[in-house]
N, CA, C and O of each residue as an XYZ file, in Angstrom:
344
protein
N       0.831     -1.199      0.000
C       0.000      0.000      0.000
C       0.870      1.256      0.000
O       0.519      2.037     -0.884
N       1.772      1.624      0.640
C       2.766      2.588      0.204
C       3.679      2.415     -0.753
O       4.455      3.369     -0.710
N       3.986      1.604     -1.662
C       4.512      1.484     -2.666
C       3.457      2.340     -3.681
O       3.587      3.338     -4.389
N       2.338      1.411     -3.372
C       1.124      2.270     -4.119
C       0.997      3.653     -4.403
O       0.929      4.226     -5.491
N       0.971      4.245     -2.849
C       0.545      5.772     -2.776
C       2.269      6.599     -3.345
O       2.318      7.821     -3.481
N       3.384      5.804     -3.579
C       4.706      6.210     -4.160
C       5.689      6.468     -2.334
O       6.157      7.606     -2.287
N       5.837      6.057     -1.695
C       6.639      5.473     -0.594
C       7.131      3.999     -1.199
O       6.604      2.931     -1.512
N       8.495      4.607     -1.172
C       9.376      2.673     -1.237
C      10.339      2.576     -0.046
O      11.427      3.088     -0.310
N      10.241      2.035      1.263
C      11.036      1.673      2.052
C      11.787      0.482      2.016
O      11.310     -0.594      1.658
N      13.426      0.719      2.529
C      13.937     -0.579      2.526
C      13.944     -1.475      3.482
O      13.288     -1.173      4.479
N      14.418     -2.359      3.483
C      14.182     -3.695      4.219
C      14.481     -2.948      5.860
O      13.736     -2.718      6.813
N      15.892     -2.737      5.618
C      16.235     -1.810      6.840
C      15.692     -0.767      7.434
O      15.493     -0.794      8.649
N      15.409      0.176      6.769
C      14.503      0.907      7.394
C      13.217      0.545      7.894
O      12.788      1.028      8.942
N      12.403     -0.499      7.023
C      10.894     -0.995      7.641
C      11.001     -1.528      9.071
O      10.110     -1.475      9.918
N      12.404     -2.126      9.235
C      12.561     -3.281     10.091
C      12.829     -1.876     11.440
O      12.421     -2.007     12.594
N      13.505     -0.752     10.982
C      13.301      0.212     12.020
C      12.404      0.770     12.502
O      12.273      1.016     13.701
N      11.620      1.063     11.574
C      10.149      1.986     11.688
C       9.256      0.750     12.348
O       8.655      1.067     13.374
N       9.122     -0.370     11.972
C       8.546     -1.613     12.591
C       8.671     -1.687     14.468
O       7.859     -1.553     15.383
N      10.164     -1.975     14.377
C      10.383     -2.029     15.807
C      10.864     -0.946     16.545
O      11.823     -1.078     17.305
N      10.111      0.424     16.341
C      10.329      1.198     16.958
C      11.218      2.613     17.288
O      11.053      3.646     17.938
N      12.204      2.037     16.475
C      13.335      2.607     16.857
C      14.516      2.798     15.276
O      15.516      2.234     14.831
N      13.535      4.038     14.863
C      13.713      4.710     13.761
C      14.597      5.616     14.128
O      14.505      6.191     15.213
N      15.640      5.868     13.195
C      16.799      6.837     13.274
C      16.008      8.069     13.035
O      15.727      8.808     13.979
N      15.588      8.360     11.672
C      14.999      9.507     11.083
C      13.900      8.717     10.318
O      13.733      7.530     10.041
N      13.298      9.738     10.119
C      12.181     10.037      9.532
C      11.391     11.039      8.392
O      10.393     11.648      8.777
N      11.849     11.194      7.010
C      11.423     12.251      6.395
C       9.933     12.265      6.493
O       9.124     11.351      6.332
N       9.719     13.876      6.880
C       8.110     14.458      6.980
C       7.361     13.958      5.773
O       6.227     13.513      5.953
N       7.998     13.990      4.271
C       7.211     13.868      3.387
C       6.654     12.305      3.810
O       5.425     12.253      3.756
N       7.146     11.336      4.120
C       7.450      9.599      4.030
C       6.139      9.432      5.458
O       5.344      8.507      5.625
N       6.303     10.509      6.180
C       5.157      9.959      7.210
C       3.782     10.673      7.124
O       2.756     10.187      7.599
N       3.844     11.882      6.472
C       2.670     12.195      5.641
C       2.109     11.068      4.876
O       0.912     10.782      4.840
N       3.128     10.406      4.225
C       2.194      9.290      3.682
C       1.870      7.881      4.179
O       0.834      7.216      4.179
N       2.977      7.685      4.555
C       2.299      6.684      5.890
C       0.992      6.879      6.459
O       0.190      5.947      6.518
N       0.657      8.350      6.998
C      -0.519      8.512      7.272
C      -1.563      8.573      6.853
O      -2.628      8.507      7.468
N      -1.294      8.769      5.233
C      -2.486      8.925      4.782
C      -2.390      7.462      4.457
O      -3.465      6.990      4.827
N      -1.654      6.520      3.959
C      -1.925      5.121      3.807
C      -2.933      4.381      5.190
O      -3.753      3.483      4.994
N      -2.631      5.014      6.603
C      -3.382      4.234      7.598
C      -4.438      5.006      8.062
O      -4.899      4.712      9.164
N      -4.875      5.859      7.495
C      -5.840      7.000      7.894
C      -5.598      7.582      9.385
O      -6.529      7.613     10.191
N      -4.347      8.024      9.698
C      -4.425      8.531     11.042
C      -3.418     10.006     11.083
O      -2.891     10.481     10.077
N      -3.349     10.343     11.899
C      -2.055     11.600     11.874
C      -1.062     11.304     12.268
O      -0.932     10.093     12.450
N       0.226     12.264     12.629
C       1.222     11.856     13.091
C       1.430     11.707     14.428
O       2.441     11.088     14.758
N       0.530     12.234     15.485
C       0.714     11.921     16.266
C      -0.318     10.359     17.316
O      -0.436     10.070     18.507
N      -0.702      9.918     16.331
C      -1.144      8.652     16.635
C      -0.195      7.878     16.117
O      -0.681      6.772     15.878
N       1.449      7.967     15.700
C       2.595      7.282     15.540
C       3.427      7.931     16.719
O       3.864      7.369     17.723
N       3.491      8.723     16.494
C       4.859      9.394     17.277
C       4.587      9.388     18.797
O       3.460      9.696     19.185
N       5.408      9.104     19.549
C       5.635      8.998     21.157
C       6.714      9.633     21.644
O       7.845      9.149     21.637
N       6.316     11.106     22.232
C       7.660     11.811     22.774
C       8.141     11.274     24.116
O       7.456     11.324     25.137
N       9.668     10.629     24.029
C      10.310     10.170     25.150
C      11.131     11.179     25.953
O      12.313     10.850     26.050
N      10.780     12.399     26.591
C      11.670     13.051     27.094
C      12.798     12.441     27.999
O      12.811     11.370     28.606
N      13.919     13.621     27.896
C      15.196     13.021     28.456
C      15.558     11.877     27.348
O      15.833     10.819     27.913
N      15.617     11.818     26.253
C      15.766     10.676     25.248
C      16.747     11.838     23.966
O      17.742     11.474     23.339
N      16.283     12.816     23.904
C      16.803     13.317     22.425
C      17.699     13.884     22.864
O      17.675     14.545     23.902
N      18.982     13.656     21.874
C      20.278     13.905     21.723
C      20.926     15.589     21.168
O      20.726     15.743     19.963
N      21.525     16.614     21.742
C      21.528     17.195     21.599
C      23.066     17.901     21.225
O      23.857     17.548     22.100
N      23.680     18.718     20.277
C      25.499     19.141     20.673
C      25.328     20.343     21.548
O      24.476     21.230     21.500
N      26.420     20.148     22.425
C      26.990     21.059     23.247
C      25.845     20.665     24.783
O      25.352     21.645     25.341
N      25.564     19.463     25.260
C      25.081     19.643     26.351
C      25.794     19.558     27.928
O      25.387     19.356     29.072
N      26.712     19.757     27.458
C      27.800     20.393     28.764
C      27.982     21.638     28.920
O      28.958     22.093     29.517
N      27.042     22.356     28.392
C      27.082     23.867     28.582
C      27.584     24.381     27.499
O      27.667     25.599     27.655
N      27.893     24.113     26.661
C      28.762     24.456     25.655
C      27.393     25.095     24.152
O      26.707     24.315     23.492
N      27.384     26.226     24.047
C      26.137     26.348     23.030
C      26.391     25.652     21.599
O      27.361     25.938     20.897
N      25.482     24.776     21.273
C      25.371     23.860     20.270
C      26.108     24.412     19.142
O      26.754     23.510     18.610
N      26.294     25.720     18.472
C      27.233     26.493     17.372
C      28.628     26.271     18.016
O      29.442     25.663     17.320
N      28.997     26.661     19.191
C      30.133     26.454     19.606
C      30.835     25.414     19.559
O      31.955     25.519     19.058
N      30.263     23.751     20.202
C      30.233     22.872     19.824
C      30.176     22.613     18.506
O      31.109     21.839     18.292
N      29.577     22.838     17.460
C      29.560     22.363     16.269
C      30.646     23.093     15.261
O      30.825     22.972     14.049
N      31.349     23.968     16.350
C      32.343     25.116     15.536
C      33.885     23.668     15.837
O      34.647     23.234     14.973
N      33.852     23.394     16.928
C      34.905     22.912     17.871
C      34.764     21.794     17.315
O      35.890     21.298     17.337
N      33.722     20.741     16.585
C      34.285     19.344     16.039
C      32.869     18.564     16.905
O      32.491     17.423     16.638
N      32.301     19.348     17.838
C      31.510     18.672     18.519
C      30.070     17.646     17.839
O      29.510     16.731     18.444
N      29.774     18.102     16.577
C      28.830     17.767     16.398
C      29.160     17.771     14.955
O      28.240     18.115     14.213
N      30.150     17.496     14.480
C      30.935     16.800     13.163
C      30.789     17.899     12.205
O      31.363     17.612     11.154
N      30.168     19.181     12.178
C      29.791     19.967     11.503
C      30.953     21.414     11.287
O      31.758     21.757     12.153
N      30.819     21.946     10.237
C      31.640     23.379      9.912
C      30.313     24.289      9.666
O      29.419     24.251      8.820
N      30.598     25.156     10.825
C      29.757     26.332     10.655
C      30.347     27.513      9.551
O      31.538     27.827      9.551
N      29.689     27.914      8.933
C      30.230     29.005      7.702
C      28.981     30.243      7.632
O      27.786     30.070      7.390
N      29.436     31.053      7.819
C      28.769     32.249      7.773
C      28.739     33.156      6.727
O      29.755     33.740      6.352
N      27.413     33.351      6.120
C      27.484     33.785      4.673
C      27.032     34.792      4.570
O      26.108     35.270      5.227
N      27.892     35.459      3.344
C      28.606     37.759      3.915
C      27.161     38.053      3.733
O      26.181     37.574      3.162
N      27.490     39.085      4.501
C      26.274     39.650      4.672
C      25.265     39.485      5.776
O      24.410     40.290      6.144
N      25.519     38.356      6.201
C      24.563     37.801      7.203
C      25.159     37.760      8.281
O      26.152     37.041      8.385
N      24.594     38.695      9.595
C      25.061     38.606     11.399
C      24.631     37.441     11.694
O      23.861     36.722     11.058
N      25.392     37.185     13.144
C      25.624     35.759     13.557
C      24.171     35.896     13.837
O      23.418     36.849     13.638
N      23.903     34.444     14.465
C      22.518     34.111     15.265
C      22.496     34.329     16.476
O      23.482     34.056     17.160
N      21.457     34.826     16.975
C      21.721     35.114     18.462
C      22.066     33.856     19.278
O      21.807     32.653     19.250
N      22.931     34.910     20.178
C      23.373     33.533     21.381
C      22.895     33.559     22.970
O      23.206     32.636     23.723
């Protein structure tokens, strides 16, 4: 049925989304999921607080961290544009 509506999941991923414990999730892919089971997203989704992973949670603000290697990322700032507030 989601092949149908144009969703193709792989083996691996079904087997995630199945048992729970899905890495990610594209919005477009569970829009249709939903409309394949007639429900919304939050008759899937279960917020586990204290569960989501965050950079810089040693105090360190997440840009800073992600400047420093923390969160595998290169911040680049493009001319013209002031930083983001901190």
């Amino acid at each position: 049925m989601l092949a149908e509506a144009g969703l193709v999941i792989s083996a691996g991923k079904m087997s995630n989304l199945w048992s729970g414990q899905p890495v990610t999730i594209r919005l477009d892919d569970l829009d249709i999921i939903c409309e394949v089971l007639e429900c919304e997203p939050g008759d899937l989704l279960i917020r586990e607080p204290g569960t989501a992973r965050r950079a810089g949670r040693s105090g360190t603000p997440p840009a800073a961290a992600a400047a420093a290697g923390g969160a595998g990322g290169v911040i680049r700032r493009r001319p013209g544009r002031s930083a983001p507030p901190v």
